[in-house]
C-alpha positions in Angstrom: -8.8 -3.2 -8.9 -8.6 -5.6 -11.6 -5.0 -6.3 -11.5 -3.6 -6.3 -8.4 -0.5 -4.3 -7.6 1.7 -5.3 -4.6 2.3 -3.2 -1.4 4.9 -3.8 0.5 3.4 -4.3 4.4 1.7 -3.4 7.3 3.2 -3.4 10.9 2.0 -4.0 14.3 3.6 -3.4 17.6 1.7 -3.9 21.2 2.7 -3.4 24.2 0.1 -4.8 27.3 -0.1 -2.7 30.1 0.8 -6.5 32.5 2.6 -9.5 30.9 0.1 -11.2 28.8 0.3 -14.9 27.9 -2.0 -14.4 24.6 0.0 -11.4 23.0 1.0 -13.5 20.0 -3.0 -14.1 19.4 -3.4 -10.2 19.9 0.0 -9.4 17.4 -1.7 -11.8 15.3 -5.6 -10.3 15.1 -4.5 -7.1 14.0 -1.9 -8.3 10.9 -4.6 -10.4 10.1 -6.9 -7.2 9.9 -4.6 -5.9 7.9 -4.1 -8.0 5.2 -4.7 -6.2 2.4 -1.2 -4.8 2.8 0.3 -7.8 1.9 -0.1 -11.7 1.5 3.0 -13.0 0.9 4.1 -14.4 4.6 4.2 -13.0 8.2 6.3 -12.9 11.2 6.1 -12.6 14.8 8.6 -11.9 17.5 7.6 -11.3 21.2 10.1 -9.7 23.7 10.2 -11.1 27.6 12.3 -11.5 30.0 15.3 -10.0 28.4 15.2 -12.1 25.6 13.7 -11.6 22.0 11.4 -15.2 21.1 10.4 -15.3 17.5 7.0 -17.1 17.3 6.4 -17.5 13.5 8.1 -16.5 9.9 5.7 -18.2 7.2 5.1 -18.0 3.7 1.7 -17.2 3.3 -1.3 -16.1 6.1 -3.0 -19.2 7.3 -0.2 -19.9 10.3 -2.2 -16.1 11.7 -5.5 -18.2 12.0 -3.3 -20.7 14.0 -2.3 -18.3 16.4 -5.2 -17.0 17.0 -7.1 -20.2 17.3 -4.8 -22.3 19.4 -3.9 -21.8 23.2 -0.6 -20.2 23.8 2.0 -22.9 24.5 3.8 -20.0 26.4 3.6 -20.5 30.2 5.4 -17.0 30.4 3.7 -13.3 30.0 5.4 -11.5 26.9 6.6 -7.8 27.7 5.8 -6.9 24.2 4.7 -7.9 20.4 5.4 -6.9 16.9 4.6 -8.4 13.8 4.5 -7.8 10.0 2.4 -9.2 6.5 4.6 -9.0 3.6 4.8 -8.5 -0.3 8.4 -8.7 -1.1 9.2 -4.8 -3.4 13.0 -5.3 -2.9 15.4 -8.2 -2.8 14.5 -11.9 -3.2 11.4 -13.1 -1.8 13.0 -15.9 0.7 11.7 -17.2 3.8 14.7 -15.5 5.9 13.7 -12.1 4.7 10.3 -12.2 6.4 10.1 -9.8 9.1 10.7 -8.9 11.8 14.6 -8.9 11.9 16.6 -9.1 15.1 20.0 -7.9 15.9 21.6 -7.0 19.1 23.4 -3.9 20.4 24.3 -1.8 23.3 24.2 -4.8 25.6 20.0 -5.3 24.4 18.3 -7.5 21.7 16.2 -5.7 19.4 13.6 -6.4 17.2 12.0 -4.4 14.2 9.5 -4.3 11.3 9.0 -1.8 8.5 6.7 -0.7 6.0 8.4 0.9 2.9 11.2 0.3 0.5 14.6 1.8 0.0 15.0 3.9 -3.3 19.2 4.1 -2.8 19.6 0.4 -1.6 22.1 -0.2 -4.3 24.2 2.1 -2.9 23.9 1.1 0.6 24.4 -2.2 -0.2 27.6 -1.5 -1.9 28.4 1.0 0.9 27.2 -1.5 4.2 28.8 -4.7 2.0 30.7 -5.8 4.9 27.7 -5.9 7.4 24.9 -6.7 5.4 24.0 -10.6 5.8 21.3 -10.8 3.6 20.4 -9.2 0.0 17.4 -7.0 1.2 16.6 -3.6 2.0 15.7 -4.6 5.7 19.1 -5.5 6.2 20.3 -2.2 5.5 18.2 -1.0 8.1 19.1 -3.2 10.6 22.7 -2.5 9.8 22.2 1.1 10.5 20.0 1.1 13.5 22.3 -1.1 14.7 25.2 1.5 14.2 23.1 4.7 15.2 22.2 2.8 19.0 25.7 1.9 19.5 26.5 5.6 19.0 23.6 7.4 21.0 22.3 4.5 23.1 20.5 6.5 25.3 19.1 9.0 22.6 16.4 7.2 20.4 15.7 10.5 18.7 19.3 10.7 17.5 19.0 7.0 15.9 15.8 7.7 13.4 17.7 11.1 13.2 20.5 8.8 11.6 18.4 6.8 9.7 16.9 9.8 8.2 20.6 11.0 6.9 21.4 7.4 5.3 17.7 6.3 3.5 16.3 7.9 0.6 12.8 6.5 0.3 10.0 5.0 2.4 10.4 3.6 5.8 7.7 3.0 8.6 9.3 1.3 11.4 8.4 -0.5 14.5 11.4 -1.0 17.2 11.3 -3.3 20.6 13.7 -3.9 23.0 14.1 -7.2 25.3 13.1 -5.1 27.9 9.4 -4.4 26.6 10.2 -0.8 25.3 8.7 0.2 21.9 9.1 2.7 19.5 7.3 3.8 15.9 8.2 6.2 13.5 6.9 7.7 10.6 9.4 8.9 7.8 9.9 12.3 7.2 7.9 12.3 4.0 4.7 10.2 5.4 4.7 8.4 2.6 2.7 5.4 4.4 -0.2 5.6 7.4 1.1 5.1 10.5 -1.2 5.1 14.1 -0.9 5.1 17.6 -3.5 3.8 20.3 -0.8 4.7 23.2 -0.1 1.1 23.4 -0.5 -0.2 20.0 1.0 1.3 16.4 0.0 -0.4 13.3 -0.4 0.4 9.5 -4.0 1.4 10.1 -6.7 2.4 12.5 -9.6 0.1 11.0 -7.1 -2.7 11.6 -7.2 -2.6 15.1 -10.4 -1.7 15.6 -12.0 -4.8 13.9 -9.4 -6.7 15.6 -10.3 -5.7 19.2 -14.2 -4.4 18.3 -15.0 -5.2 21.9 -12.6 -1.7 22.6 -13.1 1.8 22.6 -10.2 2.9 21.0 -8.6 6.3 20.9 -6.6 6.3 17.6 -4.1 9.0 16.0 -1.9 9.7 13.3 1.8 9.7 14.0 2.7 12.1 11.4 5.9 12.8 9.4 9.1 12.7 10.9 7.4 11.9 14.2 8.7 9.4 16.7 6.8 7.7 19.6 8.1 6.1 22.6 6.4 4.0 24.5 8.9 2.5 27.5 7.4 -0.1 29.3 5.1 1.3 32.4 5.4 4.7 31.1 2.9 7.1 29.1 3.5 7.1 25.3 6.0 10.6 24.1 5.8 11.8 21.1 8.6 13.6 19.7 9.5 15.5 16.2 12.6 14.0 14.6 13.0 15.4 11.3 11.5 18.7 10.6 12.1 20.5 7.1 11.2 17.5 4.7 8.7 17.9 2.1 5.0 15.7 2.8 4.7 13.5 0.2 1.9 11.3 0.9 1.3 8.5 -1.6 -2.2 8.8 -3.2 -2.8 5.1 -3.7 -2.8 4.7 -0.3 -7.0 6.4 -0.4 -7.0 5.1 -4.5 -6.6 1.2 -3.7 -4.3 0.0 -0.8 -5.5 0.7 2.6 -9.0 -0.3 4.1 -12.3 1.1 3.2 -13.1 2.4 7.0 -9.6 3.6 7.8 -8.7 7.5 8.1 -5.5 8.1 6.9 -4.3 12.1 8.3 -7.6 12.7 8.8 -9.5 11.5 5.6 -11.6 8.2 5.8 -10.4 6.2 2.4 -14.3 5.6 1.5 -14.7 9.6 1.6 -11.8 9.9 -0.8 -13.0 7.0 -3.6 -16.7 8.5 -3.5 -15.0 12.1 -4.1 -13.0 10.8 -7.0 -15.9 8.7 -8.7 -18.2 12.1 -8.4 -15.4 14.0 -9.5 -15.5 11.3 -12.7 -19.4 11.8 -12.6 -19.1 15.8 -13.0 -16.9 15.2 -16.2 -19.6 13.2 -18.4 -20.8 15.2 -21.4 -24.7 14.8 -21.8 -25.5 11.7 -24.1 -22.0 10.0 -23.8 -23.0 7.1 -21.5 -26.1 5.3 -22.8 -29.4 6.2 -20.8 -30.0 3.7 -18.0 -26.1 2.1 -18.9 -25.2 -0.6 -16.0 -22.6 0.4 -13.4 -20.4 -2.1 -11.8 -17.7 -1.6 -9.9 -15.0 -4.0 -10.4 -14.6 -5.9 -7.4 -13.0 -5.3 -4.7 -11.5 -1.8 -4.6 -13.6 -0.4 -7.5 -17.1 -1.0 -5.4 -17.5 2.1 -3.2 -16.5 4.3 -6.7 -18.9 2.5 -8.6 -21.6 3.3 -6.5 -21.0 6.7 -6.2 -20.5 7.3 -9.7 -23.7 5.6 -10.4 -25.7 7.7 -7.6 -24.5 11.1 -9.1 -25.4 10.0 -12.6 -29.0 8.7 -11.5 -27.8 5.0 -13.5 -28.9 1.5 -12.0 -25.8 -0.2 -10.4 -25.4 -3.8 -10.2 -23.0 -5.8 -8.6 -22.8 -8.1 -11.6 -19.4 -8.9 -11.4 -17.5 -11.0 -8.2 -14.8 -12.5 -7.1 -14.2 -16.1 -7.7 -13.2 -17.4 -3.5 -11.5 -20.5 -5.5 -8.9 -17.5 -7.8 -7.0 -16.5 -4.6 -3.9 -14.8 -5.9 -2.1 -11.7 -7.5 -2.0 -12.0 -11.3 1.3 -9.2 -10.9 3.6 -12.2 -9.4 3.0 -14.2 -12.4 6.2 -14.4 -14.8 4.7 -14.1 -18.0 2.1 -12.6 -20.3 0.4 -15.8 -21.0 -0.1 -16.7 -16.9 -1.2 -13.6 -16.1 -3.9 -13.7 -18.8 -4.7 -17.8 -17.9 -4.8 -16.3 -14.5 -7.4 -13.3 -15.0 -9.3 -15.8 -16.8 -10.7 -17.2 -14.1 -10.6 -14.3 -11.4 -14.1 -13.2 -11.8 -17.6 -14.9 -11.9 -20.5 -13.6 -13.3 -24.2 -14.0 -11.8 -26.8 -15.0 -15.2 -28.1 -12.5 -17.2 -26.5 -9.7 -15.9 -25.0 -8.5 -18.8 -26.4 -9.8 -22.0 -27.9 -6.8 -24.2 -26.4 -4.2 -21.7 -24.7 -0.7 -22.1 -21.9 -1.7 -19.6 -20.0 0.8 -16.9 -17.0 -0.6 -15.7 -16.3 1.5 -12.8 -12.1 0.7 -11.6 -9.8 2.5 -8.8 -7.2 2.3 -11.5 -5.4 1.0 -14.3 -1.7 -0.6 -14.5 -0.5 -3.1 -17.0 -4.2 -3.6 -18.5 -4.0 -7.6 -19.0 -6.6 -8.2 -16.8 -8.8 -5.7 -18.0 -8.1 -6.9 -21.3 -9.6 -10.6 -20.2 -12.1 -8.8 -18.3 -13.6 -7.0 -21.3 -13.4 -9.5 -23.6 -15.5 -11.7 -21.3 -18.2 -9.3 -20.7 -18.3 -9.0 -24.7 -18.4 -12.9 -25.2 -21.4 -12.3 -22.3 -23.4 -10.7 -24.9 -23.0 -6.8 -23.3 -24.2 -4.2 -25.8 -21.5 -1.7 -25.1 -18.9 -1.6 -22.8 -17.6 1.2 -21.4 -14.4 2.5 -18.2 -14.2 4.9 -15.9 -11.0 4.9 -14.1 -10.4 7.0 -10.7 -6.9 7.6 -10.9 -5.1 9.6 -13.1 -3.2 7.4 -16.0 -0.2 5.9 -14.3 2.9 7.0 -16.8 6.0 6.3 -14.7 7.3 3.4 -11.8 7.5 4.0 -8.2 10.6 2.9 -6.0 8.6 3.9 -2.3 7.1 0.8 -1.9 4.4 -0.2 -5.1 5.2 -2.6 -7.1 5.0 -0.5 -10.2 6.2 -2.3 -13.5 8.7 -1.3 -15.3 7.9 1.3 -17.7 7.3 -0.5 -20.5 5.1 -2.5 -19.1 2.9 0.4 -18.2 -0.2 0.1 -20.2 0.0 3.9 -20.3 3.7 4.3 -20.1 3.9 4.2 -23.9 2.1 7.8 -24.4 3.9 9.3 -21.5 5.5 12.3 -24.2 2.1 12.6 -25.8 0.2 12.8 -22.5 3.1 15.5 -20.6 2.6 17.4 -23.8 -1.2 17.9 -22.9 -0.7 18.7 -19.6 -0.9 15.2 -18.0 -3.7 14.3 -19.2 -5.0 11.7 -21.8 -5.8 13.7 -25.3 -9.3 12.4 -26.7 -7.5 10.8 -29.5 -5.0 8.7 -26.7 -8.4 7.7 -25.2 -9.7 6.7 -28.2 -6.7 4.4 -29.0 -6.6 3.1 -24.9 -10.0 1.9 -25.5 -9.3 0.4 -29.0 -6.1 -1.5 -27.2 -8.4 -2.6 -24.3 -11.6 -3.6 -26.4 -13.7 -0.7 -25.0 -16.1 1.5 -26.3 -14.5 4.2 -24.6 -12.3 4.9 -21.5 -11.9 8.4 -19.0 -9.3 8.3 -16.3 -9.7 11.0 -13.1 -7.3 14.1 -14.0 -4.7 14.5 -11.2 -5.9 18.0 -11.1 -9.3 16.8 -10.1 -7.9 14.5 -7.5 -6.2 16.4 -5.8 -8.9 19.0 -5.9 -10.8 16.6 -3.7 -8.0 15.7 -1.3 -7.9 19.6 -1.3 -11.7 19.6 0.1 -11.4 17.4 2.6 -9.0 18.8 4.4 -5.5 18.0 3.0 -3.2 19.8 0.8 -2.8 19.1 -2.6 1.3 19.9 -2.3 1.6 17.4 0.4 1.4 14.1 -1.8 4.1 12.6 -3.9 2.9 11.8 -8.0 5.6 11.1 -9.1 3.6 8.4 -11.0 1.5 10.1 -12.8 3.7 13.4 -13.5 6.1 11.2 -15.4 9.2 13.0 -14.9 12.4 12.8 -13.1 11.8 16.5 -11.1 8.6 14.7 -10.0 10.0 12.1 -7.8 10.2 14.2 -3.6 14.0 12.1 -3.5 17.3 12.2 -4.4 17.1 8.6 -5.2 13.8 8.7 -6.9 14.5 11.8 -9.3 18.4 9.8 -10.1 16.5 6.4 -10.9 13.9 7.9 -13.0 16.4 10.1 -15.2 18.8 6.8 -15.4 15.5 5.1 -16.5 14.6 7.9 -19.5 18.7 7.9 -20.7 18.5 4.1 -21.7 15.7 4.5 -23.9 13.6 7.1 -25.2 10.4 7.0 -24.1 
């Protein structure tokens, strides 16, 4: 993707099967693995000997090299390990919210992480006011874990059951005791990937794979509502929570977030891009790209599309355009207009005579605010291309997101602005909108994937197309799968008419 759009996390929990002296390197391997969740900073807490030790909260991932480098300066086995990469979506991004959080209760000291974001915070945080130590979502989770095992101590089901009744929104959650004990849960709408090994859960089965490749691992899918114990010395259980909510699986998870070689419910994300970008293929009139156009995916999320799209179409693809190692960096953190561009402006590089005098595809997972595709065109023009042209595997994105993706406002949609005109044609971009996107963007033309079509191919391999939440392309309140989400969105629409 062009411009990148944050995420909030991914999580890791490990329990060893004895006390291991290197479970901070272990913890450590697999958030590192998972870093495309989130850049911001990491933490690491280990649990032994009754006793929660945290082992690192930086800003930033280099301190996870560290770890994984150096010796442990632990003389002592750890019982278990749980870590977390972070891109702040609610609150103030501040050193002490980095998770994991601690807290203690029931006579034990706890320890969790979670992947997610709250869509009613504001009225927990009026509601927990008095318990709440810092101005975060997290917080409100650790206030009301910390409530529900106080209450049912011994009844671990009963706790996410009591979690469920207070958060509206997205929550993936790994729990430790100082005893070694470990739990994950997946909430009720499965919003978010989240696996199970036995002994390991984490955001994503490629993650720890790569990070242990010397391991034969078998990997599931904890699903919706599902919570797994794993006590220390004991067998993993599985047990379903929360039953009766509606699946609501977030389609950027297979569009742009999560790893090329990870299966999310079943469904490798490489499978799903290639079945968007033929799906994108299928809807090209004869004659409307130029014979023998270039196809480049935009780097990196756009590649695997780009390729695909080119295959079906029978068009030479060249990876003409890459990332510049020395342009580290998220261009949506930046506060203004004018940074953001500066930034895009150097995010690419561009291999010589790769585009001069070429009939250019642009092949892109999908499109947000636009500014860096703006730069990006206008650079490939000042390059000398011939004609320039987008394809785009996601439906247009016409409304914010409160479960976790850092979503602009809805102004600041590039798209937002035609959301009436584009509801009144069914969801889709009219041929006069695309003409005007393009103009906007400096394109010769533009052609976003229909959400029809998308979910067609989740549909085909294997998943239901009522079982993902989009809310973000259906642009209305009654889209949103919360009580939050659908409140938010309609509070959103009654300041201004959009």
């Amino acid at each position: 993707m062009s411009e990148d759009i944050g995420h909030h996390c991914a999580v890791v929990g490990i329990q060893p099967d004895a006390e291991d002296v290197h479970l901070p390197r272990d913890v450590a391997k697999v958030l590192q693995a998972n870093s495309n969740r989130g850049k911001a900073g990491f933490g690491i807490t280990m649990a032994a000997r009754e006793q929660i030790t945290t082992i690192a909260k930086e800003k930033g991932l280099a301190g996870l090299q560290t770890i994984i480098d150096e010796p442990s300066a632990s003389e002592l086995g750890f019982a278990c390990g749980q870590g977390q990469v972070r891109y702040v979506t609610s609150g103030t991004e501040i050193l002490r919210h980095r998770q994991p959080f601690t807290f203690d209760a029931a006579g034990r000291s706890w320890s969790f992480s979670f992947n997610g974001n709250i869509a009613n915070y504001d009225e927990l945080r009026k509601e927990l006011s008095e318990q709440l130590l810092q101005d975060v979502d997290t917080d409100a989770i650790r206030v009301l874990l910390q409530q529900g095992i106080r209450l049912w101590p011994q009844n671990m089901a009963q706790v996410f059951r009591f979690l469920e009744e207070h958060l509206d929104g997205c929550f993936n959650i790994v729990l430790m005791d100082d005893e070694g004990n470990m739990w994950g849960y997946r909430d009720g709408h499965g919003f978010r990937p989240l696996v199970t090994s036995g002994n390991i859960i984490a955001s994503e089965d490629s993650a720890i794979r790569d990070a242990f490749p010397e391991q034969d691992f078998d990997i599931a899918d904890i699903s919706p509502g599902e919570l797994v114990t794993k006590l220390k010395g004991a067998d993993p259980v599985s047990l379903q929570v929360m039953e009766g909510r509606n699946v609501s699986r977030c389609f950027f998870e297979w569009v742009y977030f999560s790893r090329l070689l990870s299966k999310l419910d079943g469904v490798q994300v490489q499978e799903a891009k290639q079945g968007f970008a033929s799906a994108l293929a299928r809807r090209e009139k004869n004659g409307e790209l130029p014979a023998g156009a270039t196809v480049i995916g935009v780097p990196d999320s756009g590649i695997a599309g780009g390729q695909q799209f080119a295959k079906d179409l029978d068009l030479p693809y060249v990876q003409a355009i890459t990332r510049n190692p020395e342009a580290e960096g998220r261009s949506f953190l930046l506060g203004t207009r004018e940074e953001r561009i500066a930034f895009a402006r150097i995010k690419y590089l561009f291999p010589d005579g790769q585009i001069a005098g070429k009939d250019i595809v642009l092949c892109e997972d999908s499109v947000v605010r636009g500014t860096t595709m703006e730069v990006l065109v206008q650079q490939l023009w000042d390059m000398g291309a011939n004609s320039i042209h987008l394809r785009v595997s996601c439906p247009p994105i016409i409304a914010p997101c409160f479960y976790g993706i850092d979503f602009p406002t809805l102004r600041e949609l590039l798209v937002g602005k035609y959301r009436n005109a584009i509801l009144q044609n069914g969801g889709d971009l009219t041929q006069t909108l695309e003409r005007l996107l393009a103009q906007e963007l400096g394109l010769t033309s533009i052609r976003f994937l229909s959400k029809e079509d998308m979910l067609s191919v989740f549909e085909k391999l294997g998943l239901s197309r009522d079982e993902f939440c989009t809310a973000c392309v259906d642009g209305t309140p009654e889209g949103y799968p919360t009580p939050a989400g659908k409140r938010r969105f309609a509070e959103i629409l009654s300041e201004k008419s959009v």
